[in-house]
C-alpha positions as CSV (number, residue, x, y, z in Angstrom):
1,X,12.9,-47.9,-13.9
2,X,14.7,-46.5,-17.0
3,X,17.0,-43.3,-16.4
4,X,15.0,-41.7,-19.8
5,X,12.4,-39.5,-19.1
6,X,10.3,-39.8,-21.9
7,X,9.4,-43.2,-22.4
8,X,8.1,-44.4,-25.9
9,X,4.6,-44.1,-26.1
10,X,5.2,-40.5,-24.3
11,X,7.1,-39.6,-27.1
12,X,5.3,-40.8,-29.9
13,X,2.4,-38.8,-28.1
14,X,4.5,-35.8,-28.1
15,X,5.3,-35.6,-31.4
16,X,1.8,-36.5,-32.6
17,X,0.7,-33.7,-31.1
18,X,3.8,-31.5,-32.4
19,X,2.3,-32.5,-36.1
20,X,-1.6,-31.9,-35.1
21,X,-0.5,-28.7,-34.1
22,X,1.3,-27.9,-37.2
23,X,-1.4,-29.3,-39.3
24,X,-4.0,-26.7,-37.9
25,X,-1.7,-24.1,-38.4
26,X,-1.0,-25.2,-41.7
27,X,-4.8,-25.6,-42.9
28,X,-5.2,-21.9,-40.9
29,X,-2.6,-20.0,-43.0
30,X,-3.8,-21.5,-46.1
31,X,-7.5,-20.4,-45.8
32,X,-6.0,-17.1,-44.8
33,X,-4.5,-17.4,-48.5
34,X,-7.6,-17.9,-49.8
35,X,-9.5,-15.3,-48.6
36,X,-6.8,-13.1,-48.8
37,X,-6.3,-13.3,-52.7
38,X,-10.3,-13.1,-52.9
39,X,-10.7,-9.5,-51.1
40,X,-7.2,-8.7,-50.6
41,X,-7.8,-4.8,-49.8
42,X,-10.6,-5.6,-47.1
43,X,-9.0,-6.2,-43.4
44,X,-9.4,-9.2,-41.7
45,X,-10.7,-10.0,-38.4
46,X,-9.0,-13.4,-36.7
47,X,-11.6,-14.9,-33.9
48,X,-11.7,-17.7,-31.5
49,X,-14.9,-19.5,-32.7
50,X,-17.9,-18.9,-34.4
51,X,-20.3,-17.3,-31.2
52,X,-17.5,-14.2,-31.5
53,X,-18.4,-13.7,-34.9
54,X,-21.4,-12.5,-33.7
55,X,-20.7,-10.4,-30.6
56,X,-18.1,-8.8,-32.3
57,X,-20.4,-8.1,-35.2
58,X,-23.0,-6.4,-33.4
59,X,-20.1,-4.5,-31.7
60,X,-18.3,-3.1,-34.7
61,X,-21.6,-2.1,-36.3
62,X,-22.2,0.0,-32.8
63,X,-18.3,2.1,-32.9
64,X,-18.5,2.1,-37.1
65,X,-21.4,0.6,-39.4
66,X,-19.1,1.5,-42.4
67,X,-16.3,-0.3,-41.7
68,X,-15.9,-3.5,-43.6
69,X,-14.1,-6.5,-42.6
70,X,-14.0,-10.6,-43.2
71,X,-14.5,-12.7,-40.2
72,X,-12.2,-15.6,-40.1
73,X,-13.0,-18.2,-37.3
74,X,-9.2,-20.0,-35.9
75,X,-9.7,-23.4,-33.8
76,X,-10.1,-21.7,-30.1
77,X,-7.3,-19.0,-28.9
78,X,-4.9,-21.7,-29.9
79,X,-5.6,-21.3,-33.2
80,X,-5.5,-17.2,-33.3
81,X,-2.3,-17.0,-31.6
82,X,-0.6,-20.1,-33.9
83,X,-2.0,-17.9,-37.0
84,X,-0.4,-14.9,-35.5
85,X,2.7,-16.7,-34.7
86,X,2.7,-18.3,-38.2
87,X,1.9,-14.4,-40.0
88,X,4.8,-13.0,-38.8
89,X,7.4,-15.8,-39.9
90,X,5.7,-15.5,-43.5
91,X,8.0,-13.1,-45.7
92,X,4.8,-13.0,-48.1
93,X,3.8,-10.4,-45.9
94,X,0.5,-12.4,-45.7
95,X,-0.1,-10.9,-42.5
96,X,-0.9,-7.7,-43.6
97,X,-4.5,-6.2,-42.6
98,X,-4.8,-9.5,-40.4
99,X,-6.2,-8.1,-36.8
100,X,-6.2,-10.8,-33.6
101,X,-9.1,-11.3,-31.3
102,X,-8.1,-13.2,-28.3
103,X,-10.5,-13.7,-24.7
104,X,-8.3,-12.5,-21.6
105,X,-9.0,-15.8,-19.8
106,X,-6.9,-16.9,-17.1
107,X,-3.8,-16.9,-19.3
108,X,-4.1,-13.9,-20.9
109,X,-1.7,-13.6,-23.7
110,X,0.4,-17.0,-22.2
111,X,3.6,-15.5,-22.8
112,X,3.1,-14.4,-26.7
113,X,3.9,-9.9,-26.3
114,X,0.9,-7.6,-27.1
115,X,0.9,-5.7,-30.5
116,X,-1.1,-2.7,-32.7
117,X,-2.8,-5.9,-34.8
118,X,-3.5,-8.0,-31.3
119,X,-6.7,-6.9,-29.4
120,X,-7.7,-8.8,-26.0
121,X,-10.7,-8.6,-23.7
122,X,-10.3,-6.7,-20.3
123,X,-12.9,-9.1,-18.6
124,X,-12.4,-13.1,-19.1
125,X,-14.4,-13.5,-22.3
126,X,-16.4,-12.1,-24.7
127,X,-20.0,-13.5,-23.2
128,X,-19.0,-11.9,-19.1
129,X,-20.2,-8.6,-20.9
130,X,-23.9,-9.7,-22.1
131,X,-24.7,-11.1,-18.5
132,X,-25.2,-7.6,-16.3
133,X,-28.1,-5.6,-15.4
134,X,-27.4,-3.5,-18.0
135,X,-28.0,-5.9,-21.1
136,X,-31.3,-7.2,-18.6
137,X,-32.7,-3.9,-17.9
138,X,-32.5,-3.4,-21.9
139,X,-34.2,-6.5,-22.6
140,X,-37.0,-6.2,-20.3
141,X,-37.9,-2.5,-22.0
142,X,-37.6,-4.0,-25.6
143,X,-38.0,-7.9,-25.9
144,X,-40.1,-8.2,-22.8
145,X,-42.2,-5.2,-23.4
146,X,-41.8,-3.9,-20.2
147,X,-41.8,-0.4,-21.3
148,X,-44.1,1.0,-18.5
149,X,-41.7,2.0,-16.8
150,X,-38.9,1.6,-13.8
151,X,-41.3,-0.1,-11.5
152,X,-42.2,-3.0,-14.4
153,X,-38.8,-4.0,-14.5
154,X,-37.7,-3.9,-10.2
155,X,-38.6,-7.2,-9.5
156,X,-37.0,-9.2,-12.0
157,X,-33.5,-6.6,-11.8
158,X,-33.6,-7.3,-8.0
159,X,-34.0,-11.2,-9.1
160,X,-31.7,-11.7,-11.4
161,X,-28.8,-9.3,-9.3
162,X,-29.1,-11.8,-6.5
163,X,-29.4,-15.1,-7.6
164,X,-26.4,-14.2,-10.3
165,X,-24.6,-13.6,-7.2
166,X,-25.4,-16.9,-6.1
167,X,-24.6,-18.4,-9.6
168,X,-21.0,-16.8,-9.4
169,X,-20.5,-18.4,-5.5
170,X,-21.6,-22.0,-6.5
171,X,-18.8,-22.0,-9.0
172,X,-16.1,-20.3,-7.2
173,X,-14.5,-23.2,-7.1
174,X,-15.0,-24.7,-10.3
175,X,-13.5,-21.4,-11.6
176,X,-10.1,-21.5,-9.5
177,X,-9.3,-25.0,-10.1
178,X,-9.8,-24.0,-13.7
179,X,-7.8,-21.0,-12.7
180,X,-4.7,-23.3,-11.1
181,X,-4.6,-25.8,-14.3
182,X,-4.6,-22.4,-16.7
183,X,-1.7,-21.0,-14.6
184,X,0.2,-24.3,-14.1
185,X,-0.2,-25.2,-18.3
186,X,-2.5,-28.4,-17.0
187,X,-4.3,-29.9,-19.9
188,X,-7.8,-30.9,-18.7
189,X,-8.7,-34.6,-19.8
190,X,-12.2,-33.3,-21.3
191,X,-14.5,-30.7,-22.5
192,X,-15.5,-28.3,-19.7
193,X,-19.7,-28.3,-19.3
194,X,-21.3,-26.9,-21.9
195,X,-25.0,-27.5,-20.2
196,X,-25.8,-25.7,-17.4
197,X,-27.5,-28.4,-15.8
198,X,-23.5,-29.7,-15.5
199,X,-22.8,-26.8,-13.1
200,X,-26.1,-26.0,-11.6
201,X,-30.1,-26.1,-11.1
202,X,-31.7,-22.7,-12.3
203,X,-35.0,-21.9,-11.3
204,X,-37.1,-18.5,-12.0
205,X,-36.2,-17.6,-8.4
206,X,-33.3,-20.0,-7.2
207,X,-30.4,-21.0,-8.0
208,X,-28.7,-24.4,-6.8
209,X,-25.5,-26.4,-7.2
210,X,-25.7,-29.4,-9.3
211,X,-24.5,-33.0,-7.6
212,X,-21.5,-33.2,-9.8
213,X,-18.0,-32.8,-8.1
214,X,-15.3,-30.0,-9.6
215,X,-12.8,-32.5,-9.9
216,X,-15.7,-34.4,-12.4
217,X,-16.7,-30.8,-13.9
218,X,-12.7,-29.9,-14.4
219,X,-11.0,-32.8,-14.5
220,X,-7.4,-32.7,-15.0
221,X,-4.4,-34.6,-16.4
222,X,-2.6,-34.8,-12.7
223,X,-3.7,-33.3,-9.5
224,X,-2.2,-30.1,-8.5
225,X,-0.4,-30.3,-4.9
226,X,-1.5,-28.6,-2.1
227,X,1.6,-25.8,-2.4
228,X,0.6,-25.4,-6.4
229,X,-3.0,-25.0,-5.1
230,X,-2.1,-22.4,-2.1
231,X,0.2,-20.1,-4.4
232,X,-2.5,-19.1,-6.4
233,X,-5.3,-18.6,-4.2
234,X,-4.3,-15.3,-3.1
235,X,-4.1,-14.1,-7.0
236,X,-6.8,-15.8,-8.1
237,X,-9.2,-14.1,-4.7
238,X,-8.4,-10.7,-6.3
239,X,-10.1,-11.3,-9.6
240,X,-13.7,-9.6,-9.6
241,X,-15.7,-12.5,-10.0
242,X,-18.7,-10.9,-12.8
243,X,-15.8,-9.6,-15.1
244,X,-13.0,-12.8,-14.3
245,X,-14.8,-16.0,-13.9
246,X,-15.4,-18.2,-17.0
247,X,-17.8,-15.9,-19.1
248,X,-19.3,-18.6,-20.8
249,X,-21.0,-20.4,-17.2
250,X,-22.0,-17.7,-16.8
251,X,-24.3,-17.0,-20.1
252,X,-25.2,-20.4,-19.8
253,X,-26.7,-19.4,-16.3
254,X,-28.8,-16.1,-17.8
255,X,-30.2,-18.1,-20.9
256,X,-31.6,-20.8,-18.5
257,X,-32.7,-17.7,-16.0
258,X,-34.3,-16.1,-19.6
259,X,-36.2,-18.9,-19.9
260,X,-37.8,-18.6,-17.0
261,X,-38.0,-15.6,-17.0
262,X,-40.1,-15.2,-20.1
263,X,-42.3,-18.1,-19.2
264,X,-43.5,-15.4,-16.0
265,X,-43.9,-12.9,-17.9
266,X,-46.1,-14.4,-20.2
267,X,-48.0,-15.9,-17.5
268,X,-51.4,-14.8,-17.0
269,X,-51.0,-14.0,-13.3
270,X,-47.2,-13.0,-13.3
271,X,-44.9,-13.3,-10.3
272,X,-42.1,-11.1,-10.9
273,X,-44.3,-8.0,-13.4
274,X,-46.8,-5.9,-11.7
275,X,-48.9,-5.6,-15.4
276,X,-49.8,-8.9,-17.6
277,X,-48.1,-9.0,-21.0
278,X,-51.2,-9.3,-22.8
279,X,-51.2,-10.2,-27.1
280,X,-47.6,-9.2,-27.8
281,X,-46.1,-11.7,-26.0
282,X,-42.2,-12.0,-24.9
283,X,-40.1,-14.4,-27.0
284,X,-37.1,-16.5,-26.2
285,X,-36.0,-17.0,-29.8
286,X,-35.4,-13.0,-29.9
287,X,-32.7,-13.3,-27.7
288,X,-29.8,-14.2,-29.6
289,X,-25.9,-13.8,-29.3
290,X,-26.0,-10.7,-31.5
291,X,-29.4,-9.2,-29.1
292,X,-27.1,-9.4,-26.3
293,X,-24.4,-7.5,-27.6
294,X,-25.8,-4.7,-29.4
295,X,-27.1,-3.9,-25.6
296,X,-23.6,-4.4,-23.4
297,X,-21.1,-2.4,-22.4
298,X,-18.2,-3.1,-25.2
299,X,-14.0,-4.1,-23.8
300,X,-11.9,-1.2,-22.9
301,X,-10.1,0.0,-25.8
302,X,-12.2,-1.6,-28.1
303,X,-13.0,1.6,-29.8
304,X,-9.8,2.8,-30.1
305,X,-8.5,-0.3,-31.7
306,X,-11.5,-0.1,-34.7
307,X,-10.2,3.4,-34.6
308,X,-6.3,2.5,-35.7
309,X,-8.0,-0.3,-38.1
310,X,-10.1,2.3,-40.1
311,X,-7.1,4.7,-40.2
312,X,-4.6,2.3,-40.9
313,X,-2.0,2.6,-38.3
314,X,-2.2,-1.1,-37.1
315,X,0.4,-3.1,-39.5
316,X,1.0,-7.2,-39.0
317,X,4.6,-6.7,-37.0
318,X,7.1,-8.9,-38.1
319,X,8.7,-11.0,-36.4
């Protein structure tokens, strides 16, 4: 057994990864450049990935239809938080009019401090606030044409408020052992599901888990112990599991559930409607990203924030 730590091909790994990280920072800052010398007076809005382009879109043009921004999409939260990292050490003061869009996840901010230009969720992620009755109740009046009134739209409220209560037990525990590798800095050895048919079986009017094991589903470099594993549970049982569990299971859960749920409505002899649809029927291609969000509730302080942006309080802070 050698007394070094790090043997070589740990090393080599280490600093590969050192360099791919500076790489996507790199390519970041100088696409920042770009559009920055080609509307340098319009603010810039720093997202995850491209789905928040959309959300947030829908959201902004709710608070302020006037105000004018450029969407620039990083490489995850990662990427945000390297760009903002990277902003600040910049004496080009290429930072300027840059704003931050991070999820809360189970890491919030990982260590980085909050700032006037850095603006995080309240709930885990941008997609926990399009899956409520809320959003539902909307779309049944509008897209589903259920505009008869309350009693149209019971059944499938009473539906979709259990079974998403079902939804959220059946990955309890996918959700804290994601919570326990976020908390401990675990990398996971591959993509988390992106099919809900990974996680579970959704029917119109049941909801079951699927055969796959959590360890399979969130798979980790090393195993946490038992004492890394009983330190957070207490935390992570205080999270409200709607607003904290992994947003995006759960929109994977209500667009399979929509499905469904349009196929009964346009039924001829529906199950869940007490009237038929009739000519104008509903239609699953309606309900996009952008749908959702222009009928949620919006993150706490989200207003305020476009507030600061459109008066120009919120500066780039330096370093």
């Amino acid at each position: 057994m050698t007394d070094n730590f790090w043997d070589g091909n740990e090393e080599e790994a280490l600093l590969e990864n050192m360099k791919k990280s500076r790489d996507v920072a790199a390519v970041l800052k100088t696409r920042l450049a770009q559009l920055k010398s080609s509307a340098p007076d319009v603010p810039v809005f720093a997202f995850e990935g491209p789905d928040d382009k959309f959300i947030y879109y829908a959201w902004v043009g709710r608070v302020n239809r006037d105000l004018k921004y450029e969407p620039f999409v990083c490489n995850g939260k990662d990427g945000v938080l390297e760009l903002r990292r990277m902003v600040r050490r910049d004496l080009d003061d290429i930072g300027n009019g840059v704003y931050f869009f991070v999820d809360r996840d189970f890491d919030d901010l990982r260590g980085e401090e909050a700032s006037e230009d850095l603006f995080m969720t309240d709930k885990y992620s941008v997609e926990n606030y399009l899956v409520d009755e809320h959003v539902l109740e909307e779309l049944l009046k509008n897209e589903f044409h259920c505009h008869g009134g309350p009693q149209e739209r019971d059944g499938a409220l009473t539906l979709f408020a259990s079974l998403y209560k079902d939804f959220l037990a059946i990955t309890r525990a996918m959700n804290l052992r994601l919570y326990v590798a976020r908390t401990l800095r675990i990398e996971l050895n591959k993509r988390l599901p992106e099919r809900v048919g990974q996680i579970a079986r959704v029917a119109l009017d049941e909801v079951l888990p699927s055969d796959a094991s959590v360890e399979n589903l969130v798979e980790m470099e090393r195993e946490p112990s038992v004492e890394e594993y009983s330190a957070r549970i207490t935390e992570f049982e205080k999270l409200s599991s709607r607003d904290r569990y992994r947003g995006k299971f759960c929109l994977l859960f209500f667009n399979k559930w929509l499905e469904h749920l349009i196929k009964d409505r346009n039924a001829d002899e529906p199950r869940y409607f007490t009237t038929p649809v009739g000519e104008t029927k509903a239609n699953f291609s309606l309900l996009t990203l952008g749908t959702l969000a222009g009928k949620s509730k919006m993150p706490a302080g989200f207003v305020d924030f476009l507030d600061r942006i459109e008066r120009g309080e919120p500066v780039a802070i330096a370093a």
